[in-house]
Every structure is written in C-alpha cells, then in structure tokens.
N, C-alpha and C positions, 0 to 999 in steps of 0.2 A: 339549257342555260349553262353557261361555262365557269366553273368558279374554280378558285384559288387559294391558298391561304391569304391574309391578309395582318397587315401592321398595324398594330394597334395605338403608334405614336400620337393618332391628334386626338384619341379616346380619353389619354389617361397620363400620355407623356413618359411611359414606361419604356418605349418602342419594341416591348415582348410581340411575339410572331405567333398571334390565334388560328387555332383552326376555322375552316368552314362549318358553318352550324350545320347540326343535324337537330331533327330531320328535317329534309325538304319538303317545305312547306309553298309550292310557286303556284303561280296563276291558273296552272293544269290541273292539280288539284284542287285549288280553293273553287275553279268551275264545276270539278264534279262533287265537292260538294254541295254548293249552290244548288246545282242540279237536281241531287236526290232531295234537301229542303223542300227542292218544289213543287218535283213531280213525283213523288214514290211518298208512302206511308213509312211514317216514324218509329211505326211497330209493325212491321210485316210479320205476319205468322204462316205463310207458307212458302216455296222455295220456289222464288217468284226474283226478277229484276236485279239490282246490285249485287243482293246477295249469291244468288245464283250465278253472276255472270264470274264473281272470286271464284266459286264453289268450281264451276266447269276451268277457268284458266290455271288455278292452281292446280288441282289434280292434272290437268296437261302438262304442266311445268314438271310435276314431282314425274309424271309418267306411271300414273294410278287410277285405276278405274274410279275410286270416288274421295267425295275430298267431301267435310261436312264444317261449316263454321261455326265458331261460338264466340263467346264474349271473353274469352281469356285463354292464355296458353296453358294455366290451372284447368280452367273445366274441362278443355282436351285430354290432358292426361288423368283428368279425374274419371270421364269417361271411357278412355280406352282403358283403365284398370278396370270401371265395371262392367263394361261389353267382355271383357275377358274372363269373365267372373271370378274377378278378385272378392273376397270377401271374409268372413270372422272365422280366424283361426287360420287363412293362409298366409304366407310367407313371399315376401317378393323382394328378391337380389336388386340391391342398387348401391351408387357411390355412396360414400360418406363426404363426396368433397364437388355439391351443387349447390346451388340455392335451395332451400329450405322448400318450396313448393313442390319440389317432384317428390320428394318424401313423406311430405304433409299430405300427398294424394295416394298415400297408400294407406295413412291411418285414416280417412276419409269415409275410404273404404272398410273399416274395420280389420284393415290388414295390419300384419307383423315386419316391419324393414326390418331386412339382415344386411348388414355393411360387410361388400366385398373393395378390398383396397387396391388403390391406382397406380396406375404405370408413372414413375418416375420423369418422363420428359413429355408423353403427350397431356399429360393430368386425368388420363379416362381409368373408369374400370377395367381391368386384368380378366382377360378370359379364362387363364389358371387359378384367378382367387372366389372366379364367378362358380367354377366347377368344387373348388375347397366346400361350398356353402349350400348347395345343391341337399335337399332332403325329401323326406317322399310328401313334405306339408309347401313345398315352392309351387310358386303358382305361375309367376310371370319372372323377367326382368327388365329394367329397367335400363335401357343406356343412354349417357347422356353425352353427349356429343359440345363438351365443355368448352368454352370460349370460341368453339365455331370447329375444333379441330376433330375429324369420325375419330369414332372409338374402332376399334379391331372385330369387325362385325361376323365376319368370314367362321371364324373360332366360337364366337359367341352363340352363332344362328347352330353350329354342328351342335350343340351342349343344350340348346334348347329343343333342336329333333330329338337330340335322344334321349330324353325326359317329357318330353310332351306339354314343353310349358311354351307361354305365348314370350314376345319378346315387340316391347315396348319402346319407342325411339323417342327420344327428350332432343328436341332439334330449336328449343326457342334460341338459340345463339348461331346457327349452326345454317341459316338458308343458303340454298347453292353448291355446300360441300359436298366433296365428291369421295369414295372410298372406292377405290379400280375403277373407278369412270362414271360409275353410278352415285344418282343424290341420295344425301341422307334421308331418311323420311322415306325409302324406298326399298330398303334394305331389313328391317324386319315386320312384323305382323301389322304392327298400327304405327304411321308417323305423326310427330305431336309438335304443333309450332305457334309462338307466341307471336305477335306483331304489335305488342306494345310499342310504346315509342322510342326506346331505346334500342329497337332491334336494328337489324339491317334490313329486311321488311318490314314495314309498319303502317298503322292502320290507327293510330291513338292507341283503343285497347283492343284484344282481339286475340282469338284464337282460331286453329283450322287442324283439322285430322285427316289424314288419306291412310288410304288402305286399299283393299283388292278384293277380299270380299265380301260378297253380296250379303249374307248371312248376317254382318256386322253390320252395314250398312242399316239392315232395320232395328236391330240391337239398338243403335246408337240413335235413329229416329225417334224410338219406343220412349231411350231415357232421356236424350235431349233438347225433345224439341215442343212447340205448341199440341195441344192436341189436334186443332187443326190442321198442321202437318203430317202429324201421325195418319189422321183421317187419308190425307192426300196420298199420301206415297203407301200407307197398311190396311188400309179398308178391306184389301184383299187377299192377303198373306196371311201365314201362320199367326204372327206378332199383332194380329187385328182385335184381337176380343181383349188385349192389355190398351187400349186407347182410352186415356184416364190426363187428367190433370195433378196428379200428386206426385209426380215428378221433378225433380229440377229442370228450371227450364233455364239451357243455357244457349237461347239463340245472339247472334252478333247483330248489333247494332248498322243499321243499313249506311251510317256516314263514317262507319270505320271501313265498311267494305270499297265503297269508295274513294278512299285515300289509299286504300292498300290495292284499288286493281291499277291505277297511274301508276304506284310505287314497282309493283312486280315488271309495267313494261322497261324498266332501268334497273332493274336485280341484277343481272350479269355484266352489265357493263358497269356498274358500282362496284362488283363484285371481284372483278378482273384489277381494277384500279388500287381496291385493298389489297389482294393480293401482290402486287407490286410494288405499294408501299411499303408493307411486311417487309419484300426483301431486301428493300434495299436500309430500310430501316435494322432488319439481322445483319448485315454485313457490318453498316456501321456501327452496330455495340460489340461487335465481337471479338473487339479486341480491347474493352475497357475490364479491369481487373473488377474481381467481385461480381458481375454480372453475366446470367446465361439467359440469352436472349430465347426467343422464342425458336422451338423445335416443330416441324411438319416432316411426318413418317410418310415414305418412298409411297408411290400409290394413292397419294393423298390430296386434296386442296383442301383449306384453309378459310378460312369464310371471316376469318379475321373480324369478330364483334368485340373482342378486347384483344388486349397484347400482353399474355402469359408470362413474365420474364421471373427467373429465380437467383433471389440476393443471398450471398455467400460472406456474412461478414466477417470466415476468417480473414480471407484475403483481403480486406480494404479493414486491419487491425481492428477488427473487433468492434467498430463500429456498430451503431443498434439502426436494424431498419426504420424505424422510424426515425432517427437521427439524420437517416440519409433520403426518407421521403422528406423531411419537412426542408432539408437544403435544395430537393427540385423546388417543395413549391415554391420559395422564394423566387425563384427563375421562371414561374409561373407552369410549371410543370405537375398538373394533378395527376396521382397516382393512389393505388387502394391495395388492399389488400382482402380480395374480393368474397372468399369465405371464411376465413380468419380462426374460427372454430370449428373443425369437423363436426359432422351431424351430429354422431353417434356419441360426442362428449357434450354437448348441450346441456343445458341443466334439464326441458322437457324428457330428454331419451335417456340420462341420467337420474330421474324421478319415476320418469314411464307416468306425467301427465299428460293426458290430453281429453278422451273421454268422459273420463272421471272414471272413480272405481278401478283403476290400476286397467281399463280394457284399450286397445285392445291387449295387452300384454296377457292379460291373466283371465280374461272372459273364458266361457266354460269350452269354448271351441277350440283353445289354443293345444296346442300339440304339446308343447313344451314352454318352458322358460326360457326367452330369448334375454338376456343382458346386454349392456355395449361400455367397454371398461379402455384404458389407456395399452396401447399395444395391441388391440383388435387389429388397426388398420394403420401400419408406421409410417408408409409416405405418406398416406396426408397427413398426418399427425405432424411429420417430421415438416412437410411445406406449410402447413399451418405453425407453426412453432418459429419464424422468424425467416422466412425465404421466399413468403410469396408477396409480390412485384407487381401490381399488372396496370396496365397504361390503356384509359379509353381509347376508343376507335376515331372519335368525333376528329371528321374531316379527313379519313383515310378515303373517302367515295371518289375523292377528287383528285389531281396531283400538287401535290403539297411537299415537295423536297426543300423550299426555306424551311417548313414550321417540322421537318425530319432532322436537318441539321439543327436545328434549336433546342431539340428534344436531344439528340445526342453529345451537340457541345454545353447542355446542361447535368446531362449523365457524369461525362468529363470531369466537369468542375466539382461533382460533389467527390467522386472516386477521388480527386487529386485530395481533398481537405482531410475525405476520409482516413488519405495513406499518411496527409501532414499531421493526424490525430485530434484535427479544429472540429471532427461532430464527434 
C-alpha cells in the first residue's frame, strides 16, 4: 500500500503537513491476526505455530542460530543478564543516557550499574570510558545502540575478550542497523529487541533475543519459559532436572507474533526509506544556526527510530530550548527531549532505592561502594542540560519530502525569532 504524507487542511483548517501514521496497522495484518484468534491457542506454552515461525524468521534476519521471544524488550534484556549470570554483588558497564529499562534490568538482577560516558555525536557509550570502569567485580556490558545509531562494537567486543565478560546488545531502537556490514543484535554475546509499538519493528508488545549459542539457548529456556517448554526442548540435556514452575515466565503473546512476522517482510524496505529521509532531512538543517542535525559514523547505518538533533542556544542568543521547542510546536512540530535526566543523577540512583535496604548497592555481596555524583559522566550530563533535540520518526517509512520541508521551514522560523530575541 502506497502512502504519503498528507494535508491536514479539511481536518482542522490548519493546513499543517502530518506524517503518515505509524504503525501500520492494514488488512495483511489485521488477517493474520484474525487468523491466529481462530486457529492457534491464546496461550500456547510450547514452541509451536506463530510463535515459532517469528522465532525461526528473526534469527534468519539477524543471521543467528537462535532467536527466543518474549513479552517485552525488558524481559529480553532481563534475561540475557541472567543467562549471563549477572547477579548480587556484580557490576555491569552501561550508558547513563537510555531509557531507564536497560538499567532497571540490571538492578533486577541484583546487579550494581557502573555509568560509563558517551561519545559526543553518536550519543553511544565510549569504548575508552567502557575500559576506565572495568574491575575484577564486572560482569557483563551493556550497549545500547541509542536512537537506532551502532555503538563502536569492534573496541568494545576486544575489552570484553580480554576480561572475560559477556557483552550485552540493547537494540530495541536500532532493527536493521548495520556496523561494517553486519546487524546489530549480531555483533556481541546476546541481541536484545523490543517491538513495542513505537519501534520500527513491532508486534504491539514484545520482545525477542538471538544469539549463537546452544548453551544459552537452554539457559534462557530453563528461565523463560512454560515448563512445558522446558519439558519439550530439556527433558533431555543437562538443564533438565531444573524443569520447575518458579520462574518468570516471559513467553510472547501469539497476536504480537503475528503482527510482527508481516511487519519484518517490510523492515528493509521501511528501513532503507528512513534512511533517506534522514539524509535529506540532515542536509536541510545544516545550515540553520543553533542546530546540529543528526551525525551517522563512516561504516554505519542508521535505523533512524528517532532524529537525535543537538540545540546550541548560544548561537540563536541564548534562547532556552524549551522556548524553541514550544515555537515548533506551534507549527505543529512535536519534539522531546528524550532522556532529559541522566540515569546515574536520578533521584532512585541518587538514594540507591530500589530493593529496599540500600541492596543492591550495599547487600553483603557487593565489592565495594558504587556512588553516581555530578561530573561522573559530562557528555550526557552536558546533552542533558539543555541540547538535547530529538524529532519522532512517525512517517519516515514512506516518502514524505512535503511534511521534511515543513519540518525544516518550521526549524527556520523559530532560529529566525530566536536570533530576533521574540522566544
């Protein structure tokens, strides 16, 4: 089905230029979920039908021997920290500048986050600040492959051989990115991917892990799934005599699997579309003052889930970011400012509550006393502090050069008001 942006003149009389909705919700879809309603159980407990057929298409996609689904991008990476055996009293390297859920699955865990700080233009963790942080209580790392862009995995993956810790990939923004040619989710120990509905994969809610090996593969059986599955795939392996019910069970819902195997046959070709929006959308801000459009490192693609841009209010006189988002959105122009407060200054990791009892911070496992103070981690600090910018995707899937140029001759307008000193 062919879409476009579209004019929103007999709506509202505004004649502002909307994107195309996400997500695609058409007829190919709404049949297979019909479908599974009718013919497949609403609780499948073993790895059997829709679910299975995500399971085997994605791991072909990533190019990994196994791919295991669950019910959220969260229980993925909550299980690949415990298949990795994170646990009380380890330490595991991660941003300070993600959403709150990849680090909430390391206290989950009864693990310790150590904030290592981010590269300046692509927003990832620093494989030099990764190695600063490195102690003999590190367990794993974590990378997150932040608004779609790889992190520098190459550096990352040497620092984790030669310490013998596992290396974690946070890819819920990030499907289809490539880092030298290879996808994300394919490049360290366990890949981790959301398909909520705001992804560029999506399935409603949902999650899915690939990896390579076997080993894991009944690890993550053991802790994530029915016992009935365990039964099916462990009956007769090592991991068989742990077939129990006191687990989390974090199987995926068989009408998310459904919406997300339609959605993966159009991932690259959605994918390729954003990618071309981006550019031509970077070209066009790149020459409006106060704004630095979005940066993609040599070797890289782009998977474009948001649009990163950082605001520079010396240049447009001191103007306050918020003075200059609330004049887009008058032009109908929504913009955020996506994690706002680094992790590690939160008031939770500033208290060290979560647990209760000061754990995991201070339980009797811990090595040491981990703090998190102002100056830990300065670029995010510093792009949290009035610079960060960032512009949904919705409607990048398609070509949409009017509602690019609206986006930009509304950038325009406010940088001119900014420099006349009207915000």
């Amino acid at each position: 089905m062919e879409e476009t942006t579209k004019t929103n003149r007999e709506a509202d009389g505004t004649g502002r230029i909307e994107p195309s909705p996400w997500p695609v919700i058409d007829d190919e879809v709404i049949e297979a979920v019909v479908r599974v309603l009718k013919e497949e159980s609403l609780s499948p407990i073993m790895q059997v039908g829709t679910i299975k057929e995500f399971e085997d298409s994605f791991a072909h996609y990533q190019g990994r021997k196994f791919a295991f689904a669950v019910n959220s991008g969260t229980a993925a990476l909550d299980t690949a920290l415990h298949v990795s055996g994170v646990g009380p009293g380890d330490e595991v390297i991660v941003s300070p500048y993600t959403w709150g859920a990849t680090v909430g699955c390391i206290l989950h865990n009864n693990a310790i986050p150590v904030f290592a700080d981010i590269d300046p233009l692509t927003f990832n963790i620093r494989p030099d600040e990764i190695q600063k942080k490195i102690t003999d209580r590190t367990k794993a790392i974590v990378t997150v492959h932040i608004y779609g862009h790889p992190c520098d995995m190459d550096p990352i993956n040497e620092i984790a051989r030669k310490h013998n810790i596992r290396v974690i990939e946070d890819c819920a923004q990030a499907h289809g990115a490539t880092y030298k040619g290879k996808k994300v989710g394919s490049l360290g120990d366990i890949g981790c991917f959301s398909i909520q509905a705001s992804k560029n994969l999506i399935g409603g809610e949902g999650g899915i892990l690939v990896f390579d090996d076997e080993a894991l593969f009944d690890e993550v059986v053991s802790w994530a799934s029915h016992p009935v599955r365990q039964f099916q795939e462990l009956s007769d392996r090592p991991l068989g005599k742990y077939i129990d019910s006191i687990a989390p069970n974090f199987r995926m819902h068989p009408v998310s699997a459904a919406i997300a195997n339609v959605q993966l046959k159009r991932l690259d070709t959605w994918l390729a579309q954003r990618q071309k929006n981006l550019v031509y959308l970077t070209k066009a801000l790149s020459d409006i003052p106060g704004i630095r459009p979005t940066y993609v490192a040599q070797n890289c693609t782009h998977a474009v889930h948001m649009i990163p841009l950082t605001y520079k209010a010396e240049e447009l006189n001191g103007a306050p970011l918020e003075n200059f988002r609330n004049a887009l959105a008058l032009e109908g122009i929504e913009t955020n400012s996506y994690v706002n407060v680094p992790i590690h200054l939160r008031p939770r990791f500033q208290e060290q509550r979560f647990w209760g009892k000061g754990c995991p911070w201070t339980c009797g496992h811990a090595g040491r006393m981990v703090e998190y103070k102002v100056g830990d981690c300065p670029v995010a600090e510093k792009r949290c502090s009035g610079e960060e910018l960032c512009l949904p995707s919705v409607g990048f899937h398609v070509p949409c050069n009017e509602y690019l140029d609206h986006i930009v001759a509304s950038f325009k307008k406010a940088a001119n008001q900014a420099l006349a000193g009207s915000l």
